[in-house]
Backbone as CSV, one residue per row, in Angstrom:
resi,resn,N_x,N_y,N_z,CA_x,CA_y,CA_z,C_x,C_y,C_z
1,UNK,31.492,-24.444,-29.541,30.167,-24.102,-29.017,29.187,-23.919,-30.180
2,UNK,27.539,-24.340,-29.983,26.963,-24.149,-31.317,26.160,-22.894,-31.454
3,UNK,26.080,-22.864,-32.222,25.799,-20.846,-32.760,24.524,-20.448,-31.927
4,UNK,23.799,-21.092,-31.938,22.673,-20.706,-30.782,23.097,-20.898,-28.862
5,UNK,24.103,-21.631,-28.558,24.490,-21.703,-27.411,25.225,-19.931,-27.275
6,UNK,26.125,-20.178,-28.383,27.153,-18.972,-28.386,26.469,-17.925,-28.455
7,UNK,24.922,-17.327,-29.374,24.050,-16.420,-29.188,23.732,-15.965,-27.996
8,UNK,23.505,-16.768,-27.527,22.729,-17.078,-25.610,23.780,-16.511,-24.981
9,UNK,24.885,-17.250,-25.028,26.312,-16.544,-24.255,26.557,-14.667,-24.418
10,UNK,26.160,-14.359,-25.600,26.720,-13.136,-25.852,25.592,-12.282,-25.083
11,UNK,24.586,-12.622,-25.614,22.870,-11.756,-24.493,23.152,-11.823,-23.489
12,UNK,23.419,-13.467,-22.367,23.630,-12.745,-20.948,24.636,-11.932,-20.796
13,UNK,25.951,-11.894,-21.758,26.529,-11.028,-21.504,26.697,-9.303,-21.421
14,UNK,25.529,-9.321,-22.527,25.125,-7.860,-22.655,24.036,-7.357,-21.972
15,UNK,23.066,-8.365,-21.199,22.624,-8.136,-20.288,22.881,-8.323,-18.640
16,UNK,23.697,-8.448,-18.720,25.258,-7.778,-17.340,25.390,-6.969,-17.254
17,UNK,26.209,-6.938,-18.533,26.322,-5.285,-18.751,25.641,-4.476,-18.646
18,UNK,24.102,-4.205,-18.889,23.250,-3.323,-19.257,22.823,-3.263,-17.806
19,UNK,22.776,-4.460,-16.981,22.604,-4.528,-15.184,23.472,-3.333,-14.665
20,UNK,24.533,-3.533,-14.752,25.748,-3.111,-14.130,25.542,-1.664,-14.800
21,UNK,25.976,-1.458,-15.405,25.938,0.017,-15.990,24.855,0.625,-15.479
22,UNK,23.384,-0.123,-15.628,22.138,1.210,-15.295,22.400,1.218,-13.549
23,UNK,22.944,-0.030,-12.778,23.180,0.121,-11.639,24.487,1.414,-11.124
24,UNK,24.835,1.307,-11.766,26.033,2.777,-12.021,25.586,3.960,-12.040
25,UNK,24.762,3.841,-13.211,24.060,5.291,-13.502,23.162,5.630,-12.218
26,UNK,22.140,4.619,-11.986,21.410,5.153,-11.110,21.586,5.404,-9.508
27,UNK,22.737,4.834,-9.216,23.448,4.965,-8.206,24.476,5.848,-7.805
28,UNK,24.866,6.524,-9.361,25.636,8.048,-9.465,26.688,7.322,-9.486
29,UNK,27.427,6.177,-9.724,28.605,5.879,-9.796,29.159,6.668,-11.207
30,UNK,28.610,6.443,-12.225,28.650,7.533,-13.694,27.064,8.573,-13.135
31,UNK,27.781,9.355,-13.527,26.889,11.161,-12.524,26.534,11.567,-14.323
32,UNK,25.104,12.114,-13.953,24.863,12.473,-15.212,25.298,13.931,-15.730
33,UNK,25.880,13.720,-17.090,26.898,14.474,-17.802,28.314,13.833,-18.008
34,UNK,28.523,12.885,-17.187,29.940,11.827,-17.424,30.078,10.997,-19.007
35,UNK,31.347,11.441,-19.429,31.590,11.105,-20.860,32.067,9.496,-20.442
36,UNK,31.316,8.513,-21.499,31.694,7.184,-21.559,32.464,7.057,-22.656
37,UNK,32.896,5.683,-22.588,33.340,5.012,-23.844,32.953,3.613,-23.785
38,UNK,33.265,2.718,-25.215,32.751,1.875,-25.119,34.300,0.986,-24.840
39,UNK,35.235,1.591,-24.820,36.617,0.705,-24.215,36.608,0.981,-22.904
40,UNK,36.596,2.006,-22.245,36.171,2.386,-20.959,35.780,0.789,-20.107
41,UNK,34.218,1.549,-20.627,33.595,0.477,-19.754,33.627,-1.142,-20.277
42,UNK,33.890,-1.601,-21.331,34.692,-3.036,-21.478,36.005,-2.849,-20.627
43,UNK,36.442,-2.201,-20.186,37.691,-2.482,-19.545,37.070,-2.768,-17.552
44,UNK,36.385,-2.005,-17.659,35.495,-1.618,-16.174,34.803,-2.646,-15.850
45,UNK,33.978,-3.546,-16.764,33.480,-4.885,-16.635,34.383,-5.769,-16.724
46,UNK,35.612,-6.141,-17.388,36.309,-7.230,-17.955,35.642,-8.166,-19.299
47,UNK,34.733,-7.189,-20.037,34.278,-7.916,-21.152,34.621,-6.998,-22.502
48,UNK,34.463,-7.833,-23.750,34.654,-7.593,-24.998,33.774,-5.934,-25.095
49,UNK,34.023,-5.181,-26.661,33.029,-4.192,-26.782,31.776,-4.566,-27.488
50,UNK,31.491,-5.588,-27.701,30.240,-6.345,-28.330,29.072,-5.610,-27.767
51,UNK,29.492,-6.582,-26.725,28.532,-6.461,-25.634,28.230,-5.097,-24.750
52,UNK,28.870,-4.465,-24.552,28.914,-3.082,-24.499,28.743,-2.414,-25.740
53,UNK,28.841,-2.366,-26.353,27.444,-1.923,-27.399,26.275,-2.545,-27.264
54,UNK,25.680,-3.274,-27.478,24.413,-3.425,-27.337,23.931,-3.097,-25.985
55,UNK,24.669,-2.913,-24.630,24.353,-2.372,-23.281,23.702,-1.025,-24.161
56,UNK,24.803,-0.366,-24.529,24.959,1.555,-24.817,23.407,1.127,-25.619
57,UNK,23.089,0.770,-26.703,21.950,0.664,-27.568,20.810,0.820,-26.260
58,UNK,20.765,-0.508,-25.549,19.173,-0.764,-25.063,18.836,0.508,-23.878
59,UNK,20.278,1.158,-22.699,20.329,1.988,-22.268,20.108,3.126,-22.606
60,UNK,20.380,3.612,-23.899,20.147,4.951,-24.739,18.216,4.674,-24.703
61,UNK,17.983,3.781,-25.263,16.295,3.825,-25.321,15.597,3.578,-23.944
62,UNK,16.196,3.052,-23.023,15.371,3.441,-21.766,15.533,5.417,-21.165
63,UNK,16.954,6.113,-21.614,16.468,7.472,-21.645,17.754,7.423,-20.657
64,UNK,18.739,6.309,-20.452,20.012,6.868,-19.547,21.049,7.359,-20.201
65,UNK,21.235,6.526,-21.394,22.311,7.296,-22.660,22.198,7.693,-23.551
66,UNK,23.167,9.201,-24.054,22.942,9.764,-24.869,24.727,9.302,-25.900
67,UNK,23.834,8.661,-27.202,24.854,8.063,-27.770,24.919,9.240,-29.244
68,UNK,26.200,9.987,-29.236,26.231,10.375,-30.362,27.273,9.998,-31.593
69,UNK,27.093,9.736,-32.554,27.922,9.420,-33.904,29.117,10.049,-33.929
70,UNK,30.357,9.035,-33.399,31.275,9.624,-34.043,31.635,10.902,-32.675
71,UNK,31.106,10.449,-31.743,31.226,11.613,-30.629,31.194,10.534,-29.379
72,UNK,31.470,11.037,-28.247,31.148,10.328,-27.291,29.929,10.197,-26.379
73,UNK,29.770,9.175,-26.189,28.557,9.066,-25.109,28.215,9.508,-24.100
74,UNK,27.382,9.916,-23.622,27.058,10.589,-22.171,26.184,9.899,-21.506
75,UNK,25.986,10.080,-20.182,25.301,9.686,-19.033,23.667,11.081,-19.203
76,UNK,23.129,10.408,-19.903,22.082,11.892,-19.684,21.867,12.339,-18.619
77,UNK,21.585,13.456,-18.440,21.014,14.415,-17.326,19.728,14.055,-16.963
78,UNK,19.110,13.970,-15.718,18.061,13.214,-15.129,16.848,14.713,-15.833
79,UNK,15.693,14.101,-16.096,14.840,14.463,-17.220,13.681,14.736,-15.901
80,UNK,13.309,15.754,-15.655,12.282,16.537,-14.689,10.553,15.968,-15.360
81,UNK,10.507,16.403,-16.479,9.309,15.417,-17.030,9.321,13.849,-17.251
82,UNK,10.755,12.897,-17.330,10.470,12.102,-17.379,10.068,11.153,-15.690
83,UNK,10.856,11.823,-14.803,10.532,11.038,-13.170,9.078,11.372,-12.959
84,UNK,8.466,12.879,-14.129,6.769,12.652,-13.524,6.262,11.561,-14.140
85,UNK,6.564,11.212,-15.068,5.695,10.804,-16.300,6.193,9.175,-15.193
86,UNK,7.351,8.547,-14.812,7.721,7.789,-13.874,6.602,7.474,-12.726
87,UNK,6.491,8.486,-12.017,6.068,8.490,-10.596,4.255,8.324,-10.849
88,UNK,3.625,9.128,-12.380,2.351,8.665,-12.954,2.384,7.003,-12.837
89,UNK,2.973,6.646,-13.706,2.695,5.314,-14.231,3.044,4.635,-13.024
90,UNK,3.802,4.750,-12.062,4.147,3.523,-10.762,2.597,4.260,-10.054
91,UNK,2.392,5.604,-9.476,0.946,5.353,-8.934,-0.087,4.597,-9.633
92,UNK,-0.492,4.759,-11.072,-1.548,4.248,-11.212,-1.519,2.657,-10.940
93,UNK,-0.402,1.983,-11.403,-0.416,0.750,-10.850,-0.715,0.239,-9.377
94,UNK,0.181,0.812,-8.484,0.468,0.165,-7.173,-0.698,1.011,-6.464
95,UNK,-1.220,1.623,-6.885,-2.479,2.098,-6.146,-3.321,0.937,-5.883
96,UNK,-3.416,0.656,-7.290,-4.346,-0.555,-7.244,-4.281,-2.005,-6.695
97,UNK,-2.653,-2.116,-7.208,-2.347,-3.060,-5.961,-2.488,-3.172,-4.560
98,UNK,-2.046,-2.036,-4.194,-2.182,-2.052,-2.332,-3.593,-2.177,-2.646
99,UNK,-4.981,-1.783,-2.937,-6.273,-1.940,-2.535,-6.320,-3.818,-3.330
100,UNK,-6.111,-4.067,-3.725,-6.122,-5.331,-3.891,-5.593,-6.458,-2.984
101,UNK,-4.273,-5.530,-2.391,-3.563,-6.261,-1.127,-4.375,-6.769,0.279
102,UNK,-4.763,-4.997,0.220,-5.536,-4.851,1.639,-6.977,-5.412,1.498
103,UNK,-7.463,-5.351,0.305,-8.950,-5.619,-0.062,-9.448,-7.235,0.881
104,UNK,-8.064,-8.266,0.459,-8.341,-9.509,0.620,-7.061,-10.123,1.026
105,UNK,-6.659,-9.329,2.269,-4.789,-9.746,2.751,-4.738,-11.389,2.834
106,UNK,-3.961,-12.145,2.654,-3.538,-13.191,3.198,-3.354,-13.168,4.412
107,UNK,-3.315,-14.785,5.299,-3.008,-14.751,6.352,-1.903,-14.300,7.192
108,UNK,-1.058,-14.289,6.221,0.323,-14.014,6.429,1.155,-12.657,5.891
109,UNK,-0.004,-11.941,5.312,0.645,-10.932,4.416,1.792,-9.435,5.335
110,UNK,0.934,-9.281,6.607,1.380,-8.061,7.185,2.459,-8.257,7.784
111,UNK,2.826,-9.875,8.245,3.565,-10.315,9.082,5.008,-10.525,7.617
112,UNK,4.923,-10.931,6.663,5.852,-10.823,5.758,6.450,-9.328,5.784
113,UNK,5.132,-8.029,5.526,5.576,-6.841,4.928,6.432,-6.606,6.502
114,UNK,5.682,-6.590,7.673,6.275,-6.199,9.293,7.951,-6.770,8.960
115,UNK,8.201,-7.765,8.476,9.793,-8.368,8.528,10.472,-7.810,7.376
116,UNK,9.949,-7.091,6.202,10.578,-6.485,5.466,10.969,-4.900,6.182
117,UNK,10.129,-4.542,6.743,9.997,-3.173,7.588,11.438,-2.841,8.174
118,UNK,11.235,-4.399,9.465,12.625,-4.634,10.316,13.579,-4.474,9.586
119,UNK,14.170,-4.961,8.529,14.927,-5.493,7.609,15.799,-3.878,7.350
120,UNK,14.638,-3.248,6.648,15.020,-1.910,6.240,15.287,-0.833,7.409
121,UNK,14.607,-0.831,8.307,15.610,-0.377,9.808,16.277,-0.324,10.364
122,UNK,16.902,-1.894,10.033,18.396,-2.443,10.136,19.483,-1.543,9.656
123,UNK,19.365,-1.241,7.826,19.839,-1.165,7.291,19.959,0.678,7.336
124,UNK,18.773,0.887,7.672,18.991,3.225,7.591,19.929,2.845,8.987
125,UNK,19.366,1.914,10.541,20.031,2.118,11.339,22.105,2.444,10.846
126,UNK,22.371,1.208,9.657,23.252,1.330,9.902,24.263,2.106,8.781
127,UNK,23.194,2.892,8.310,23.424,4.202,6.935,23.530,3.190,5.593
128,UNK,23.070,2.256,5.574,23.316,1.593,4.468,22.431,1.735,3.419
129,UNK,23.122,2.754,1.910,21.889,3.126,1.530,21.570,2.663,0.229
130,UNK,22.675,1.989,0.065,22.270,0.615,-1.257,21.229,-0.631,-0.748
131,UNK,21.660,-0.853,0.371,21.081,-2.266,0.980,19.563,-1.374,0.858
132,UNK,19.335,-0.230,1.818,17.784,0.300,2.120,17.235,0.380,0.751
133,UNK,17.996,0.459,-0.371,17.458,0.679,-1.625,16.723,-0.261,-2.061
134,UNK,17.539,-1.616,-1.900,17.251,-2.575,-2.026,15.702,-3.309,-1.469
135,UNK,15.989,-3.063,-0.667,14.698,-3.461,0.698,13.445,-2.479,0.456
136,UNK,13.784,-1.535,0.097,12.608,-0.755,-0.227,12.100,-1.591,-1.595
137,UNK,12.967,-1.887,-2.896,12.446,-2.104,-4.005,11.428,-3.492,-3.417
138,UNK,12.058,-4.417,-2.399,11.761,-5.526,-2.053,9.765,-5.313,-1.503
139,UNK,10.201,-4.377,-0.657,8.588,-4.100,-0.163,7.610,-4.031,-1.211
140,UNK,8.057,-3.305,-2.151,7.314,-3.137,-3.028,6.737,-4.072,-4.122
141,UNK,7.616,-4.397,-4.656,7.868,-6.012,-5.695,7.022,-6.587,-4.536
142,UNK,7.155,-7.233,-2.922,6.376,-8.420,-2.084,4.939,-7.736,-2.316
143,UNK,4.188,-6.678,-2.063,2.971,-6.156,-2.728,2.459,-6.740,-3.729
144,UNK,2.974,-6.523,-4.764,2.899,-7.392,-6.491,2.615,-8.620,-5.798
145,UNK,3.211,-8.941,-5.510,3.471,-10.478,-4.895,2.129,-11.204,-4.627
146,UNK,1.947,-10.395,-3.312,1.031,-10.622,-2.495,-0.440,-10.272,-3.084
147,UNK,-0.578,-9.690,-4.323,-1.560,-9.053,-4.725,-1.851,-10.316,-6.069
148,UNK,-1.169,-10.804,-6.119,-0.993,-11.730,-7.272,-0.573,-11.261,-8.920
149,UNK,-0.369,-10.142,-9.125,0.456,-9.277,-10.224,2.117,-9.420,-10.254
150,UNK,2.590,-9.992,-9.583,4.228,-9.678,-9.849,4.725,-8.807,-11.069
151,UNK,4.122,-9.282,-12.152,4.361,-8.970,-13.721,4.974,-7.692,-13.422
152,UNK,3.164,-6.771,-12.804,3.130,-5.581,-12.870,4.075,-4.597,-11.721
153,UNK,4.802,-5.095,-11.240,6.219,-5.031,-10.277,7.344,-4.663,-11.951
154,UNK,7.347,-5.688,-12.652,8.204,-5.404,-14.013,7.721,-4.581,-14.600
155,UNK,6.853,-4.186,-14.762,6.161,-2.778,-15.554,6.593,-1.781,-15.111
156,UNK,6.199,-1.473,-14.181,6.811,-0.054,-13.194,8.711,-0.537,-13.196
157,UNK,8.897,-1.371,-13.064,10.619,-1.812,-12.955,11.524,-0.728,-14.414
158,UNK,10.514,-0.929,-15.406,10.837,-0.817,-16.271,10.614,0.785,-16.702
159,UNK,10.492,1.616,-16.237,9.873,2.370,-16.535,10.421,3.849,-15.462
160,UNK,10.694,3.523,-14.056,11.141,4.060,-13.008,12.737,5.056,-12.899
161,UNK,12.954,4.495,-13.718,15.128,5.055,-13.783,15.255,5.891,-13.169
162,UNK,14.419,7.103,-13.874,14.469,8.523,-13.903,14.067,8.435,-12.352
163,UNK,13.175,7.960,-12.118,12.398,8.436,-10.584,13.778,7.900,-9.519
164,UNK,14.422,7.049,-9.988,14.868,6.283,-8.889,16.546,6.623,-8.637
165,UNK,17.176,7.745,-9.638,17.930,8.636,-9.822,17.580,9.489,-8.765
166,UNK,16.842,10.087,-8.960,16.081,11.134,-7.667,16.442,10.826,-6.516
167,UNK,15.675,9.310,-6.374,15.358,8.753,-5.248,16.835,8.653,-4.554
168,UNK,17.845,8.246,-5.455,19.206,7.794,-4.562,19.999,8.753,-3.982
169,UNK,19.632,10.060,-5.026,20.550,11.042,-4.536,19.933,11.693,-2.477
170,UNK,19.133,11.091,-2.695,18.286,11.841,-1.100,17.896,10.439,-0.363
171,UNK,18.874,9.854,-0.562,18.723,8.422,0.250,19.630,8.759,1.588
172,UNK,19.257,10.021,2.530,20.035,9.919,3.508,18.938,9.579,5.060
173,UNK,19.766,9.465,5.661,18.839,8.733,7.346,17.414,9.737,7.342
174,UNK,17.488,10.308,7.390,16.187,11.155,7.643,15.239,10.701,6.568
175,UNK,15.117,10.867,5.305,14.767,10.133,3.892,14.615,8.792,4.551
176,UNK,15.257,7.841,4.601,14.597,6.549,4.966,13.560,6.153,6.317
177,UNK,14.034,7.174,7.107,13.125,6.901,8.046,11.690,7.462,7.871
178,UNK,11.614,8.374,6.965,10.420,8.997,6.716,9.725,7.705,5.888
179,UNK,10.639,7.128,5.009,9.496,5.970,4.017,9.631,5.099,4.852
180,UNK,10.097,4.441,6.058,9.846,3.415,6.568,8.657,3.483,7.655
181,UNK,8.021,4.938,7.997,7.774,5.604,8.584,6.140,4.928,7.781
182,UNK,6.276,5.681,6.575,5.101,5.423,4.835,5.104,3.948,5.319
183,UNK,5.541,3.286,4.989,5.641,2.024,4.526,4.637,1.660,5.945
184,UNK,5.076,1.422,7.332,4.180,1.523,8.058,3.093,1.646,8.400
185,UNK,2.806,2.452,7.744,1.352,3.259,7.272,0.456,2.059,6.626
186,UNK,1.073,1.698,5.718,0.685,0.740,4.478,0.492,-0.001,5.302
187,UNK,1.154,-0.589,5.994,1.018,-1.763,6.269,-0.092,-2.378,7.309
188,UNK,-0.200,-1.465,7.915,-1.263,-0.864,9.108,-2.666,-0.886,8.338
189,UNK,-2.712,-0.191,7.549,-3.849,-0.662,6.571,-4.181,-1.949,6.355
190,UNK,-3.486,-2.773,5.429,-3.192,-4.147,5.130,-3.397,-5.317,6.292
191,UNK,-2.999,-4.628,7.651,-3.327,-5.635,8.359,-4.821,-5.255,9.221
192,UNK,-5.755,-3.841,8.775,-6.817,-3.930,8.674,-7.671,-4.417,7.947
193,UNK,-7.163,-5.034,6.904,-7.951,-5.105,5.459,-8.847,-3.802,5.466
194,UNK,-7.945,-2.706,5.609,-8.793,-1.853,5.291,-8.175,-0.982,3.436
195,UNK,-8.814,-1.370,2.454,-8.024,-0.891,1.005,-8.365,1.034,0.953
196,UNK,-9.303,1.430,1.166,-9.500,2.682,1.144,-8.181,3.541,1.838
197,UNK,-7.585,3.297,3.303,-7.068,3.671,4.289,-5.639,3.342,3.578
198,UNK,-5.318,1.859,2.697,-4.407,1.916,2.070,-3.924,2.559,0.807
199,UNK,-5.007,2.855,0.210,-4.727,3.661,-0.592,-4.292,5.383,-0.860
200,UNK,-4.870,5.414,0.772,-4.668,6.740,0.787,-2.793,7.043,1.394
201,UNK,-2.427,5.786,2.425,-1.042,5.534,2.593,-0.253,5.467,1.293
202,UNK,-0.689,5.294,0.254,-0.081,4.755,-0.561,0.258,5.544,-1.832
203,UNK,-0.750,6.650,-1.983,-0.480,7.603,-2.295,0.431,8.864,-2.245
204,UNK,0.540,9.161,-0.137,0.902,10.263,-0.024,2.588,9.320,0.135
205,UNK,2.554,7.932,0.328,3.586,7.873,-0.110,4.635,8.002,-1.114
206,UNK,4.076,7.740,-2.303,4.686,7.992,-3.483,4.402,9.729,-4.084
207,UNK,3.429,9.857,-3.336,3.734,11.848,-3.881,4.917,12.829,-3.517
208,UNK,5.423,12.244,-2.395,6.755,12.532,-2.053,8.070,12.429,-3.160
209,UNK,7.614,12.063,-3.677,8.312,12.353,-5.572,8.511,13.441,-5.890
210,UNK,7.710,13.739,-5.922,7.795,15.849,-6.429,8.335,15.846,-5.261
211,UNK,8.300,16.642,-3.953,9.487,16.742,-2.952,10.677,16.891,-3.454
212,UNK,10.529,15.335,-3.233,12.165,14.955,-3.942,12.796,14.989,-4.818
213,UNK,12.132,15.562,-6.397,12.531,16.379,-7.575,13.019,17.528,-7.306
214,UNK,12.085,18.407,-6.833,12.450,19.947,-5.958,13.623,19.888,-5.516
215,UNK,13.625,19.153,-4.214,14.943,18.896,-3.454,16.013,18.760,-4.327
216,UNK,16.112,17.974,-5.130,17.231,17.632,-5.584,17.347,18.666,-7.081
217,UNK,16.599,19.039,-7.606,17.374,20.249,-8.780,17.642,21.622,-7.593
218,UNK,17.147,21.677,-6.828,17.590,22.983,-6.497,19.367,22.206,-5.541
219,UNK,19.581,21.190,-5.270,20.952,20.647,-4.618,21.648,20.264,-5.690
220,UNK,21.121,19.771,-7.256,22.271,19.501,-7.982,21.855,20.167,-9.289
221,UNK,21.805,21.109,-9.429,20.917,21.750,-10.594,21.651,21.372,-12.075
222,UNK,22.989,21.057,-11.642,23.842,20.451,-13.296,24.224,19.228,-13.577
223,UNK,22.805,18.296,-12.399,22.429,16.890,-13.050,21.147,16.891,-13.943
224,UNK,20.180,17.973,-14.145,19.416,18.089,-14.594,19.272,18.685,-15.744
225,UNK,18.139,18.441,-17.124,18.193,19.008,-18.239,17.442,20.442,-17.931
């Protein structure tokens, strides 16, 4: 293989890894305070420790691992200032999106978000709370979409962990029906073209963040720093 093919090979591989693992973390499969290793989890993927190192590297700087010298690694403890500093930066964006959405909807826009809605109803109907996870991220990212920003869907992507840690631990039926409940809201707007009315949906949707910080240090108080 030639050294730049074989380069390429080793990145997607460490970006698998770095998939899989933050999908772990943020899904509580590794609970924060859980001691890693880097044979561990090469054994847990079926890949070399290369590549699991450079996972542990890029993960430590998004704020999920705490890598110490010569010590073992940890799953950090979910960071109370960092899901605000999270839940800041996704409002100021998607604020603006939904009024951009609703400002000038497509013909087709409400009738897309209405089938993402179903989708996720399906899924609280049937306690499924990876899939609803999913479908929620989906609503959101189709916004970007529809707004003509996708990018800015990766901005907030990038940036969210902490918030979305929160978010999973209180992903139960009542919790989803309340944001599908939000989401509704939004959408109802959107198919007014009304952006003011969406923005204000769109807000008290995502302020439900704090809530759900509250909620969850006072239910797991020794996932938190």
């Amino acid at each position: 293989m030639a050294p730049a093919a074989l380069e390429n090979t080793k990145e997607t591989i460490a970006m698998r890894v770095v998939d899989a693992l933050r999908d772990d973390i943020i899904t509580m499969g590794l609970k924060p305070g859980d001691v890693i290793s880097e044979s561990d989890i090469a054994g847990r993927y079926g890949v070399s420790r290369q590549p699991v190192r450079e996972a542990f590297i890029r993960l430590a700087q998004q704020g999920l691992l705490l890598i110490r010298p010569k010590r073992a690694t940890v799953v950090k403890k979910i960071s109370p200032v960092g899901v605000r500093q999270s839940r800041f930066i996704r409002e100021s964006i998607e604020v603006e999106i939904i009024r951009r959405v609703a400002g000038q909807p497509s013909d087709d826009a409400a009738d897309v978000l209405v089938k993402l809605i179903a989708d996720q109803e399906a899924a609280s109907d049937a306690g499924d709370s990876r899939r609803f996870h999913t479908l929620d991220e989906l609503f959101h990212r189709t916004l970007a979409r529809l707004a003509g920003v996708e990018y800015a869907w990766q901005l907030i992507d990038d940036h969210k962990m902490q918030l979305d840690r929160v978010r999973y631990l209180t992903l139960g039926v009542s919790s989803t029906q309340r944001a599908i409940a939000e989401h509704k809201q939004i959408v109802e707007a959107v198919a007014k073209a009304d952006p003011t009315a969406a923005e204000t949906a769109m807000r008290a949707h995502l302020a439900r963040a704090e809530l759900l910080l509250n909620q969850t240090i006072s239910d797991f108080p020794d996932y938190f720093e």
